[in-house]
N, C-alpha and C positions, 0 to 999 in steps of 0.2 A: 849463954851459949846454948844453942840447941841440943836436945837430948833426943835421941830415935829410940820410941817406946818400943816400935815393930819398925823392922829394913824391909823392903823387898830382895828379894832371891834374884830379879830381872828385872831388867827395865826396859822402858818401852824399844830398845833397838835389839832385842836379844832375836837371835835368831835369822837378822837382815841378810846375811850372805848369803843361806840357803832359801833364803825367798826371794834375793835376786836373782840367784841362777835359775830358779822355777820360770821365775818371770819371764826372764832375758831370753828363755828358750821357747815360750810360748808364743810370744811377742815374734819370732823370729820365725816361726814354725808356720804363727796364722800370715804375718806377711806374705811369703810365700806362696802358700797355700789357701790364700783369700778366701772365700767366702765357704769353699769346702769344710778349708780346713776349722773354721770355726765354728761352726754347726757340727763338725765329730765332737769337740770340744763339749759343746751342747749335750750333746748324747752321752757321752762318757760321764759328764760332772752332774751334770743336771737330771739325765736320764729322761732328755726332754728330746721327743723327733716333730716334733709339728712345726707349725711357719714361724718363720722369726721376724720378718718384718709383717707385724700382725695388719689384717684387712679391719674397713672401718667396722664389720659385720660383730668381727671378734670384739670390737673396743667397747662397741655400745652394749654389746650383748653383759659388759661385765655389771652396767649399773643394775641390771634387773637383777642379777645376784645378789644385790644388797637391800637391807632394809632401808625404810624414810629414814630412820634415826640414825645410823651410819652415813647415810648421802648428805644430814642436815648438820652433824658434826665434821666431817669433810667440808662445806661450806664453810663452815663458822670458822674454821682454823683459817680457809683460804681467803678469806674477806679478811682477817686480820693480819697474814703476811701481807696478802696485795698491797691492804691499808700503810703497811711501816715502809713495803719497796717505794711504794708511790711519794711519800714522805723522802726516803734518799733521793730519789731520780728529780724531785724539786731542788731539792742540794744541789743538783751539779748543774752549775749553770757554764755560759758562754758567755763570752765576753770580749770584747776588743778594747785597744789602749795606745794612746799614742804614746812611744817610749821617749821620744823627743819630736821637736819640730819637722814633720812632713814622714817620720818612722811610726808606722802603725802595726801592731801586736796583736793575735788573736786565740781565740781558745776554741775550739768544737768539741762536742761529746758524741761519738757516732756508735752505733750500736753495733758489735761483731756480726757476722752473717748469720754464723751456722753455731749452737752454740749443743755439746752433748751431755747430759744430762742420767748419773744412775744414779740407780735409785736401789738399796742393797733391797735381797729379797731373800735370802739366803732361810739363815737360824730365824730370822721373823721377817715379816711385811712391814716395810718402814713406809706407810701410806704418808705421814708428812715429811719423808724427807721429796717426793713428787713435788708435792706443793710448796716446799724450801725453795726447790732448784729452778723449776718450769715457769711456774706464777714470777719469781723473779727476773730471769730470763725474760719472761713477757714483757714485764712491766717494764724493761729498761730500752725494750722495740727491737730484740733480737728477731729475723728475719724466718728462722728457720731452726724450729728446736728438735734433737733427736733424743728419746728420752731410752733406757735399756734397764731392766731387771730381771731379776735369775726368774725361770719360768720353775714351780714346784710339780717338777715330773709332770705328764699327762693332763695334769689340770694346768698348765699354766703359771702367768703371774694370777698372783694374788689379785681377785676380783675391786678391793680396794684399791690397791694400787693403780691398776688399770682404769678405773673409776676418777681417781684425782688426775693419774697423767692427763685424761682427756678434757675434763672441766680445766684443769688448768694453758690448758694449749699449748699440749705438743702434734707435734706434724708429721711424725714418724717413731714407732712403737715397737722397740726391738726386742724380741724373746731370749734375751741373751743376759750371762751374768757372767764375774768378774772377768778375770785377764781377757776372753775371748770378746766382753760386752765392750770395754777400753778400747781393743784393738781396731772393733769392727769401725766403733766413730771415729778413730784416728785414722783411717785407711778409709774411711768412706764405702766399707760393704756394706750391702741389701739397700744404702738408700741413693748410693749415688751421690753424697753429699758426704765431703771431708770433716768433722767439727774445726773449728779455730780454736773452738777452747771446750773442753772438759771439765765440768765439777759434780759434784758427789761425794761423801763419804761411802768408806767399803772398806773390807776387813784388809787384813797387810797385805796380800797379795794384792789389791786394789789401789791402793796406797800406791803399791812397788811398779806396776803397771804405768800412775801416772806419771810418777818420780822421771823414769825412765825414760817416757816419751815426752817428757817436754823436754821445749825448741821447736820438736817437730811440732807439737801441739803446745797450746795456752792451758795450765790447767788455774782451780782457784788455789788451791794448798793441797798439802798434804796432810790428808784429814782420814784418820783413824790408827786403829781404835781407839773408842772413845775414854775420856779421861775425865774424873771430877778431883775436884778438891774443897774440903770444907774447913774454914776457920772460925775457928769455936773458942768465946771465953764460958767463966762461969754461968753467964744468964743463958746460955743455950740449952735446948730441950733435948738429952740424951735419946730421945727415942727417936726425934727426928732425923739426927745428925747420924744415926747408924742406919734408918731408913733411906734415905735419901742418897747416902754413899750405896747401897745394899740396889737399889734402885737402878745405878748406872752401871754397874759392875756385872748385872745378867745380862750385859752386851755379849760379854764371852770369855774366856779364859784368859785372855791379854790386854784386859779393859783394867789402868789403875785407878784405883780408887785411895786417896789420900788424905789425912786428917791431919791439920796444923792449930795448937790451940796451947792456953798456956794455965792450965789447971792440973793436974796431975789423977785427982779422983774422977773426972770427967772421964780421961781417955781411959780408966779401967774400966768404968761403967758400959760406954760404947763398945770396947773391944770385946766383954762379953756379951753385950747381945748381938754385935752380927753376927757371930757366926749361925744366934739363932734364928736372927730373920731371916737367915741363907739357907737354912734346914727347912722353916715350913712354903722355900718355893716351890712351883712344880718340880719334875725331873729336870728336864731341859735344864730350867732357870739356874734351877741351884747349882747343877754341874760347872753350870759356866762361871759362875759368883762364885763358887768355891775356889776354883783351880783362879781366880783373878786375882781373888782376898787376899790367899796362900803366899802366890807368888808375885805380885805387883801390890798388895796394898802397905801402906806406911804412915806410922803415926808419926808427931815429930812434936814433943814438948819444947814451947819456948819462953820465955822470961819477962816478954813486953809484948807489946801491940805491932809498937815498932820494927822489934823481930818476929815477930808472926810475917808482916807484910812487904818482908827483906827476904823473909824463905819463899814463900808465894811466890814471888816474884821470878823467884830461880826455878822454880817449877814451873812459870809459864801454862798452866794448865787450860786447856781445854773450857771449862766450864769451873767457876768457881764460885762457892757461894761462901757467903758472911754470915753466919748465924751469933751474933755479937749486940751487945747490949747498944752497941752505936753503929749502926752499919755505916751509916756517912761519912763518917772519922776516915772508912776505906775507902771509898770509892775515891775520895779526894787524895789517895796517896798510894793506892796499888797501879800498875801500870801496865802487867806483863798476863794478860788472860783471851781469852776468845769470846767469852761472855760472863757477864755477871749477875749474879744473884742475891739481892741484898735484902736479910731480913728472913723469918721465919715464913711467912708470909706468900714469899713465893720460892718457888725450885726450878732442877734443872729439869724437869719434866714438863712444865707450863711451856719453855722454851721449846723443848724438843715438840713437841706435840701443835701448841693452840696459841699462843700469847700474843704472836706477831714476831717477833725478833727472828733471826735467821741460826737453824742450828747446825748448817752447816761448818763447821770452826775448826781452827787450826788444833794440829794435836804436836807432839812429841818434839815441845820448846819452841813450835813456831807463831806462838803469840808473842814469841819476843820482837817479829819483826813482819808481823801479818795480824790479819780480823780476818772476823768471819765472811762468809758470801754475801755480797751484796749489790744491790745493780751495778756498783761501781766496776764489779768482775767482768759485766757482761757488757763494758763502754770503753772503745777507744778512748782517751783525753790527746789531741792531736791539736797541733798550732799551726798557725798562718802569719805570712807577716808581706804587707804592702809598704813602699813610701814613695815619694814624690821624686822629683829632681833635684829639687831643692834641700831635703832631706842626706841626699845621695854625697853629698860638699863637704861633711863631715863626718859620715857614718862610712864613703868609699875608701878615706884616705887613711880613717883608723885602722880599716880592716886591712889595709894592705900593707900598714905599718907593722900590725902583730901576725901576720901573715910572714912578712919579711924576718922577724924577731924568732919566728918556729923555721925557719927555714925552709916554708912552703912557695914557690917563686910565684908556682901557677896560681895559687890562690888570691899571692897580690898582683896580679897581672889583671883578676877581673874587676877589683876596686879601678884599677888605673883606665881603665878602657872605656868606665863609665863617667870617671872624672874627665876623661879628656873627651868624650862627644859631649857632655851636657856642658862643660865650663872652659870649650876650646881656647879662650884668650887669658885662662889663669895658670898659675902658677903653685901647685903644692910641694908639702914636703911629704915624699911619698918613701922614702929611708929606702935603705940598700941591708941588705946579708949582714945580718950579724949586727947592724945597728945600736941594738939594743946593750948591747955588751959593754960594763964600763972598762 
């Protein structure tokens, strides 16, 4: 039976009411108030007055702000998402099938139009999460990408940022961040152009923002803050397993960080050194890691392998790594994550950063019934279906049988109509009301 060495104080829904009302009044305020009202927004939070849908002058102007060696690790990460999108988008094929004699079935994969794209810019410059969302988007032949991040006061986005959005190919560059950046792409301010669909992670108000407006919009999940979880037996390297949680947790104050493992001296060894990996971050870092550790991180002793990968599973986490003497043992038996990490070897930092894999991922248990972003996000899957005449002899008079069986009359009125011009001199049994009934 599992033992909790450390609880958390919150979990990740603490606090949702009063950040949906923030929300729901923002959202409500900038509809309204279209494109004014969301540029005060700008000014208020950001403390940002210059252009929001940025000119090409501003875009290009940001690579000269960077070094080669920045613009060529920007590259490298980008050539290896491209690399793994390109890899899905062969996945999805098309395909037709004839379901029976003269009945033919079809598949298309069509690519959404308008697809809106943040990129958080807030506490840090998330430079690959651009290259996550944009380069995907591309690669899956989205028409028209709108990309948005919080502009840092006076200076703008972050030069990096700006940097990737544009090697990666977006179309429209908006100086805006959270609820006000959501709202502009859902409502189609400064570009003229609606999104269909929305992805990004961004902190709960971001989150709340997209929650809220889908229907009206497509979004990918509900993604953030960010959440790790490590399962740890005795072969794992204590320094790593408190780095690595330590690592994800200077996202911000409500980023959980979670240990699951079934050694008992292990998790004391960890638990005292993060607090000290958390003391020599910068200010920032550490405040944020602190107040995360405090109140969302949890140890959780368990007894077998088996229940190690039973609790995981209930936590659905985010990003999950196996630091275990068999990592394969798990992959072939966990189910419930948004990406994984198997092995010492690699982290959730290679992911989030440079590997290839997509970090934008489900948070707060919806790996129980989502994955991360993938072209798949940014592709209709839509069907078609042809048949014959001849086809029409068996497939009209079904339909109008279970048509009759639901009590829909009209529906079998159109099997019957097609029956009787293509096979005027026959004779079916095309059932009456309630037929089906013994």
């Amino acid at each position: 039976m599992t033992e909790y060495l450390k609880r958390a104080d919150k979990t990740p829904t603490t606090g949702a009411d009063e950040t949906h009302q923030i929300v729901t009044d923002m959202l409500a305020k900038i509809e309204m108030g279209g494109e004014d009202t969301a540029r005060q927004y700008g000014r208020e939070l950001d403390q940002y007055d210059g252009e929001i849908l940025l000119s090409r002058e501003t875009v290009a102007a940001a690579g000269q702000k960077l070094t080669q060696q920045a613009k060529d690790d920007i590259q490298w990460s980008l050539a290896r998402v491209r690399y793994f999108a390109r890899k899905q988008r062969d996945a999805v094929t098309d395909f037709e099938t004839e379901l029976s004699p003269g009945v033919f079935a079809g598949q298309r994969s069509i690519p959404i139009n308008t697809a809106g794209c943040y990129v958080p810019g807030g506490r840090y410059s998330h430079v690959a999460s651009a290259i996550m969302s944009i380069a995907t988007a591309k690669v899956a032949g989205v028409e028209n990408i709108i990309a948005c991040s919080a502009p840092r006061g006076g200076d703008g986005i972050h030069p990096g940022i700006l940097y990737a959005m544009d090697i990666c190919g977006a179309d429209h560059i908006l100086a805006l961040g959270g609820v006000q950046a959501i709202a502009a792409m859902t409502f189609g301010l400064f570009t003229g152009h609606a999104a269909n669909i929305i992805v990004g992670p961004g902190n709960r108000f971001v989150a709340e923002a997209k929650r809220v407006l889908y229907g009206r919009v497509g979004i990918d999940m509900i993604a953030g803050p960010t959440e790790i979880l490590v399962i740890a037996d005795g072969a794992a390297d204590p320094e790593i397993i408190a780095c690595d949680i330590v690592s994800q947790i200077e996202h911000g104050p409500d980023s959980p960080g979670w240990l699951i493992l079934d050694d008992k001296d292990l998790a004391a060894t960890v638990q005292a050194r993060i607090p000290q990996l958390i003391e020599a971050l910068p200010k920032l870092q550490k405040e944020a890691a602190t107040a995360a550790w405090r109140d969302y991180g949890e140890v959780v002793l368990c007894h077998s392998r088996e229940e190690m990968c039973e609790t995981s599973d209930r936590y659905a986490p985010e990003h999950l790594e196996v630091l275990t003497a068999d990592p394969n043992w798990y992959l072939d038996r966990l189910s419930n994550y948004g990406s994984l990490f198997l092995g010492e070897e690699t982290t959730v930092t290679f992911g989030d950063k440079c590997s290839g894999t997509n970090h934008i991922l489900p948070t707060k248990g919806a790996a129980t019934y989502s994955g991360g972003l993938s072209v798949g996000k940014f592709i209709k899957t839509v069907t078609y279906q042809r048949a014959t005449r001849e086809g029409n002899r068996e497939m009209a008079a079904v339909a109008a049988r279970i048509s009759r069986m639901e009590g829909m009359e009209g529906h079998a009125r159109a099997g019957d109509i097609r029956l009787a011009k293509y096979f005027p001199d026959e004779d079916f049994e095309l059932g009456k009301l309630g037929d089906a009934i013994i």
